[in-house]
N, C-alpha and C positions, 0 to 999 in steps of 0.2 A: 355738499361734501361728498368727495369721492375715496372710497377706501375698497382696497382688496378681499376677496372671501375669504373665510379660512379654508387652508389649503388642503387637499383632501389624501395628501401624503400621511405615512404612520405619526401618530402624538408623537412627540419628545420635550419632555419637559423639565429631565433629569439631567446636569451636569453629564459632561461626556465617559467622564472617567467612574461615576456611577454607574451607566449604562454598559462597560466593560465590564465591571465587578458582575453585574449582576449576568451580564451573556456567561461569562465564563461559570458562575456560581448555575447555570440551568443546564450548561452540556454536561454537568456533574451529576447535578441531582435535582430534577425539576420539583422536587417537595419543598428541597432548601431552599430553593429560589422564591419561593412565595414565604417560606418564614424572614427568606431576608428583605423581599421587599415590602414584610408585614414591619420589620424593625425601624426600614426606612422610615416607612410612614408615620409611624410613632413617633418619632423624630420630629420629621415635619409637622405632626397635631402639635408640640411641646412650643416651637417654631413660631406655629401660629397662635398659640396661646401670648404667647409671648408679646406680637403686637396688639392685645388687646381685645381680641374675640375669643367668645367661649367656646369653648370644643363641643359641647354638644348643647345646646341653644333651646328654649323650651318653646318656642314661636316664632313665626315669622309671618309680620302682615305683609299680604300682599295686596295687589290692586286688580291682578290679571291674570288669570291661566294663560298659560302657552295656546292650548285650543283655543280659547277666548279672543286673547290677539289676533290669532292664524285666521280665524274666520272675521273678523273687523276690521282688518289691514291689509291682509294681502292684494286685495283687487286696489289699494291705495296708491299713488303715482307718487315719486320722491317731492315733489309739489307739495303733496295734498299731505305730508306726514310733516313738513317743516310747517306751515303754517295754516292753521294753529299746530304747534309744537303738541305729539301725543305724548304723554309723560307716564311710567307705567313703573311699577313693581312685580317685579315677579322671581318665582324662585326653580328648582331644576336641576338637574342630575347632569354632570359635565359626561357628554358622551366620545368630545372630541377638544382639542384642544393645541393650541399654537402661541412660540411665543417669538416673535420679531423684532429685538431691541427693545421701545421703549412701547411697545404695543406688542397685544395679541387679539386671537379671536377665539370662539372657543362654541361650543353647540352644546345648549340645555333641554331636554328629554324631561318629559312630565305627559301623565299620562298616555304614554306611547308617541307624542309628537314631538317634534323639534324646532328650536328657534336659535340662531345665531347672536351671539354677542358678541361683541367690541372694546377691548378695553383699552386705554393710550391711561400714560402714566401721568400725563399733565392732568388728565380727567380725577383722576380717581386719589391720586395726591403718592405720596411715595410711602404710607405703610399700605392703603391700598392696592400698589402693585407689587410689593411687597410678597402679601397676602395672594397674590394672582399669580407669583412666580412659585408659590409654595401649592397651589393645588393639583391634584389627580384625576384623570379620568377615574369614575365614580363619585366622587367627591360631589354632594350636595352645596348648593350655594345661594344665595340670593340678592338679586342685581334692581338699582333702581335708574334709571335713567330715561330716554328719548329714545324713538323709534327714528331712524332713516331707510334709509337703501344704498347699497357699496355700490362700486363701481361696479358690477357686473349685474346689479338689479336686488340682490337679495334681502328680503326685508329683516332689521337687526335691529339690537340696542346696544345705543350707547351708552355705554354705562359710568355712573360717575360716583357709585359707590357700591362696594361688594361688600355683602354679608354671610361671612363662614357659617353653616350649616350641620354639618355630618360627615367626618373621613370615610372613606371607604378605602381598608387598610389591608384587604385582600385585591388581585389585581383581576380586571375583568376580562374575560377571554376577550382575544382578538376580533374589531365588531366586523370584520370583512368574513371571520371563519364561523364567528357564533361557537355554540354547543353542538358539536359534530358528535361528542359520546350519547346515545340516545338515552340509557339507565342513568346517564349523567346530569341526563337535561331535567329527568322525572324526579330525579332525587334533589337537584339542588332547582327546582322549581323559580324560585324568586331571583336564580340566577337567567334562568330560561325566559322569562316573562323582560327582563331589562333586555338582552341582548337581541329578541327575535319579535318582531310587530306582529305578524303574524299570528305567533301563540298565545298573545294577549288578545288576539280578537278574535279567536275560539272561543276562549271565555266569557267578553264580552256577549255572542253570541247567544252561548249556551245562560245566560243571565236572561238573556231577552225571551226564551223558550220557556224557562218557568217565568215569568213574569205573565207571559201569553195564555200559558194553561190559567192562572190565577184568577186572570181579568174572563177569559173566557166562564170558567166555573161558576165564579160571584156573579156572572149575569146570570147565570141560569138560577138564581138562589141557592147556591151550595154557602155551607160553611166551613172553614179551615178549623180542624181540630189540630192535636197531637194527643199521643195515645204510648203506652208504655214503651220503652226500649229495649228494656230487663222484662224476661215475661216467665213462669213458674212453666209453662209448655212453649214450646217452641210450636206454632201451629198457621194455617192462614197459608200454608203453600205445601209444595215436596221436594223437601233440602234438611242437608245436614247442618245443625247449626252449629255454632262457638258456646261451650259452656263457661260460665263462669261460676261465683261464689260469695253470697253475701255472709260475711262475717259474722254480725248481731244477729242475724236471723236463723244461720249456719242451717243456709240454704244454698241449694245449687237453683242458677238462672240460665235463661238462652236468653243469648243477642237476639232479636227477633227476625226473622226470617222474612217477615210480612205483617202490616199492620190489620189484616183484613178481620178476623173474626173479633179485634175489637173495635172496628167501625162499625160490624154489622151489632155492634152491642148496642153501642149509639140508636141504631135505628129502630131496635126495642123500646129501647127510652124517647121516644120521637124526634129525635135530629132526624127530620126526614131525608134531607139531602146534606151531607158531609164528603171533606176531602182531608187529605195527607198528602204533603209531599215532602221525602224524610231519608233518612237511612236505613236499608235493610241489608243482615250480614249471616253468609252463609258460608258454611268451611268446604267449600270448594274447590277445584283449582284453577286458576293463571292463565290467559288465554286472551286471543285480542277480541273477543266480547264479551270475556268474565273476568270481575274483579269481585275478590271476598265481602265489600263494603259497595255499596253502591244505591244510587238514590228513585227511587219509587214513587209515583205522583197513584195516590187509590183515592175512587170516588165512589159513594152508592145511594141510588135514587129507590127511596121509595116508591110504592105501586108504578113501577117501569118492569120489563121484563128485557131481556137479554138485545133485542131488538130497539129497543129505546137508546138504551145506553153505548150499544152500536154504534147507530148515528150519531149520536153528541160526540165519542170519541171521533170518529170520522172527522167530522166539522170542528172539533178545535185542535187535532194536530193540521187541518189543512188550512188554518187562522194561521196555528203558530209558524208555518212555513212561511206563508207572507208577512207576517212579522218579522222574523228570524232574518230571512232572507231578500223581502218586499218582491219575490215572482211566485212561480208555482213547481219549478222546476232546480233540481241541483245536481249535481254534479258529485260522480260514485267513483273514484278511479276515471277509469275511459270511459264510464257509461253514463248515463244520466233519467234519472228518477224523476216520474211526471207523477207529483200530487194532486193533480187535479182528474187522475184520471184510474178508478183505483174499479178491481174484479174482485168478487165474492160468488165463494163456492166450496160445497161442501169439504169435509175431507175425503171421504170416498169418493166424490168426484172429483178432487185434485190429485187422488192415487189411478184414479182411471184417465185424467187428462194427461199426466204424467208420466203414466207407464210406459218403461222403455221398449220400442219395438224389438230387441233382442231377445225379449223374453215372453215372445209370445202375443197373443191374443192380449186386448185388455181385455181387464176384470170385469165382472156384471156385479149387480149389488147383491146377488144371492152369495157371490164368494165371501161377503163379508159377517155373513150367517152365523160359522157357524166354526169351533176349534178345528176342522179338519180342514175346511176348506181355506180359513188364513192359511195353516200351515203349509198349503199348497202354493198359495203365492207367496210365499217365504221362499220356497222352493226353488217355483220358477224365478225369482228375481235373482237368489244368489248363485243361481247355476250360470249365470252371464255377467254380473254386474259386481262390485266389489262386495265383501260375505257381510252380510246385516247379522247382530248377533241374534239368537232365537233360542229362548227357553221354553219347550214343549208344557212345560207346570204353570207357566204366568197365563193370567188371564188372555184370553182373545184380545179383550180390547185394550191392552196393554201392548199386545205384538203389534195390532194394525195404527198404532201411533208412532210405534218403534218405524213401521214399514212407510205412514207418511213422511217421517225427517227423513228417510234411505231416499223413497220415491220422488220428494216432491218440492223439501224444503231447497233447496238450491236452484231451483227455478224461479225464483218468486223475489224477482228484482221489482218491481214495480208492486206499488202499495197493494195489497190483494187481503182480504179479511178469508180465514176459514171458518166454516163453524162447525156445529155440530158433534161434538168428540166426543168418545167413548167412556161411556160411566166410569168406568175400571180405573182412569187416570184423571178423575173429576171429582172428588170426594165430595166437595162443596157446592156440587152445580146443580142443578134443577134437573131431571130427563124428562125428555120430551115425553108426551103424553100417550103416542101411537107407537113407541120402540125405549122399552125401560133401561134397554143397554147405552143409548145412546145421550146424549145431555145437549143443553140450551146453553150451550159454551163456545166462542168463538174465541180467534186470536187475530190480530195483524202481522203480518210480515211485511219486510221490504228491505234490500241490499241483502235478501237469504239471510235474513234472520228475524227472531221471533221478538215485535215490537213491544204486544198490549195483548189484556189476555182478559176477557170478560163474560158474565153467563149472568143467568137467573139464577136468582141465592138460593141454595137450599134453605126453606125455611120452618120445613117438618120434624121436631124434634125426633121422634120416634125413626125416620128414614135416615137422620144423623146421627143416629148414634148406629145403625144396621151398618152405615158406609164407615164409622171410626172403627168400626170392630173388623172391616172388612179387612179396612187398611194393619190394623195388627196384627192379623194373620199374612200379612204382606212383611211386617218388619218380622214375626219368627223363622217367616223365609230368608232373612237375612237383608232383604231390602232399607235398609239403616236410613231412606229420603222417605220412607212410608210416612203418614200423619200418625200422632198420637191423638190417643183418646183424651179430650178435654170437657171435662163434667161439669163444669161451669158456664162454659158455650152452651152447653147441653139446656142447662135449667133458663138461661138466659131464653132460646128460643123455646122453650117452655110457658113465659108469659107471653110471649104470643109477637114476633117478628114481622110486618106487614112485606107482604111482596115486594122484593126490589132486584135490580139489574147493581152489578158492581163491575167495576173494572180498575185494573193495576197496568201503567202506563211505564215504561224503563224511559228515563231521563235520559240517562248517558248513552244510549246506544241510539235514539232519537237527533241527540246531539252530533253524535257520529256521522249521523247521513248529512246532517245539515250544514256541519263545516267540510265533510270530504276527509274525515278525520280515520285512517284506517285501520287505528287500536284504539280499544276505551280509554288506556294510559294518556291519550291525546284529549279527554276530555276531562279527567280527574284530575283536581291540579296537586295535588298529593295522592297519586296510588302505591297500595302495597305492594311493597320494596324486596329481595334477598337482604339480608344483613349486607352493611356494605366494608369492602374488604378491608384491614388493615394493612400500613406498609410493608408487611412483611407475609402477606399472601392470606391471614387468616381474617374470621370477621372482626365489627368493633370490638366484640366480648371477648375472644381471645379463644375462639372454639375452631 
């Protein structure tokens, strides 16, 4: 059997003198245009009720995915598909569609792939084509018949019964144009995912990346907890959180910022190795690396120290990239990120690698001594390079972190771990044992920004509560990201916390390097939105 493709010309499926109404009804007002061709289609579900299919269906057996077929057939020869005769069931989202007299053809989409159908009216009987003249691109359906190949090779079914599905009673944008509105595409997501392959296989991706940390974890004997979401302190990081309010208890809660100080509670209680990977929400702002919700993978190993925990991060995001992606390398914009090939180095020695020769001499390690002497390379740097803010009252080791992101973070394309950072902006970290200013706290960066963030726990009741106290005199200053003091962390490490390494890993921004994805909005498949506008310029609510 020889039969033609469908044609890869625009659908038309509509009487011609509907297709006027409706052009004339969009150079008017492209709103009305979709209510009217919302009314059409109701029309046509009533239409199709009418021959005997229910309009919205509670099942449909099938025999075959589209992928499924697509990988068993296609390497098939029109020979080897007539005999023996493959006979198949399958069902699929019309993404194209053609009609010919007493025949058409039409393309069904299921999980991102496509397969072509055939239908001829002798086949399928006459309420069957019927039923074929009444559908719409969107319109769900489900077809049973034989596989061949048309005259030009393409492998299809022919179909000799359809089963109505699902109207799709809005019209779907043009699949040549897609979603060209980019807030358009974020917002109406499930519209973004049918028209663009592409940004379904971000997702899929970004699935396979936590799937990778999971499998990685469980080998090492970690366990998957979950840990509060409402928490009486907002604590475990430094961020502003979302309050809320429970009613019966006529309490105020924080969205959690971070799960960490009650994994390390866990670790009290001997869950010696625990993970999370969850939602953390902070009242932040908007940005193509920040979103106020966003999901966090924390681990912490007992008796590990900062250095342990290190390398296991190391080694399972450079799994998960071969996972994710089966090389070692991807691609940033024009530039491209070698995971297999990653620098580690202080911070002070990444403000001395870093430092720009405009501004002098580098640094020696005594400049990082001492309050006078940052303020000096405060100096020097903003006297040449764009103004770093600087408040002469914050701690040292607060400016020389301010002065690393000025110095150093923008270099730091390729995976590179820092460590060592200043007590001052480490509430929770261990200090190193020869320099008490300093902490056993590292981070990764890579595509210039800050991936993973990990140290030796503090786990001396009496030196945590000295650094919570430190930090409230940090929020009287007005610093509203300080930590609160938490009394219950407090007694928790009280009975006695065994040494452990932790670490908090950002998902979505991980995800980011791994598709080439160059907003987080590209990896969140619902991100926080502006109110969206009403016909008449104002939002939904009418504000």
């Amino acid at each position: 059997m020889k039969i033609d493709n469908l044609s890869p010309s625009p659908p038309q499926s509509s009487p011609a003198f509907i297709i006027a109404v409706l052009f004339q009804t969009a150079c008017k007002d492209p709103l009305a245009l979709d209510e009217k061709i919302y009314e059409l289609r109701r029309d046509k579900l009533k239409q199709i009720e009418a021959l005997g299919q229910q309009s919205y269906p509670r099942q449909y057996n099938f025999t075959h995915t589209i992928p499924d077929i697509l990988a068993a057939y296609s390497e098939k020869t029109a020979e080897q598909l007539e005999n023996p005769r493959v006979n198949v069931r399958v069902a699929g989202r019309i993404m194209a569609i053609r009609l010919m007299g007493k025949a058409g053809f039409a393309h069904l989409q299921q999980t991102g792939q496509r397969l072509q159908i055939y239908v001829k009216k002798d086949a399928v009987g006459e309420k069957g084509f019927e039923l074929y003249k009444l559908l719409d691109l969107g319109d769900h359906i489900g077809v049973s018949g034989y596989l061949f190949r048309t005259r030009t090779g393409e492998l299809t079914v022919h179909v000799e019964e359809i089963t109505f599905l699902a109207k799709d009673l809005l019209p779907l944008p043009e699949k040549w144009h897609g979603l060209t509105d980019v807030e358009l595409r974020y917002r109406q997501r499930y519209v973004d995912l049918i028209m663009n392959p592409e940004v379904r296989e971000v997702f899929l991706k970004r699935s396979k990346l936590i799937q990778s940390f999971r499998r990685h974890l469980d080998s090492h004997g970690f366990v998957e907890v979950e840990t509060p979401m409402m928490q009486p302190i907002a604590g475990g990081a430094v961020a502003r959180p979302f309050i809320t309010h429970h009613n019966t208890l006529d309490m105020d809660l924080f969205l959690r910022i971070a799960p960490e100080l009650y994994l390390k509670r866990l670790t009290v209680g001997g869950l010696d190795r625990v993970y999370e990977i969850n939602r953390n929400f902070r009242n932040e702002g908007l940005g193509w690396r920040w979103n106020p919700e966003f999901t966090m993978l924390e681990f912490y190993q007992a008796y590990a120290n900062f250095k342990d925990v290190m390398d296991l991060t190391q080694s399972m995001i450079e799994q998960a990239v071969k996972d994710v992606t089966g090389g070692t390398k991807t691609k940033w914009g024009d530039q491209e990120i070698d995971w297999a090939n990653w620098q580690r180095m202080t911070m002070r020695e990444a403000i001395i690698y870093f430092w720009p020769e405009s501004a002098g001499p580098k640094p020696q390690m005594s400049d990082f001594a001492s309050q006078d002497s940052v303020k000096a390379l405060v100096e020097r740097f903003n006297a040449v390079h764009a103004h770093m803010a600087y408040d002469p009252n914050e701690p040292a080791g607060k400016t020389i972190a301010n002065l690393f992101e000025a110095v150093a973070e923008e270099h730091l394309l390729q995976p590179t771990i820092i460590y060592e950072f200043p007590t001052a902006v480490s509430p929770l970290s261990k200090n190193k044992p020869d320099e008490p200013d300093w902490t056993e706290r590292w981070e990764i960066f890579a595509g210039q920004m800050e991936l993973a963030n990990g140290f030796s726990e503090l786990n001396d009741p009496e030196e945590q509560r000295r650094r919570f106290e430190q930090q409230l005199k940090e929020r009287e200053r007005g610093d509203q990201e300080a930590h609160q003091m938490d009394e219950d962390y407090i007694r928790a490490l009280s009975y006695g916390m065994p040494p452990a390494g932790g670490v908090g890993v950002g998902v979505d921004r991980l995800a980011m390097l791994l598709t080439n994805s160059r907003t987080i909005r590209d990896v969140i498949l619902f991100p926080l939105l502006r109110p969206e506008k009403a016909p008449g310029g104002e939002d939904s609510e009418g504000k």
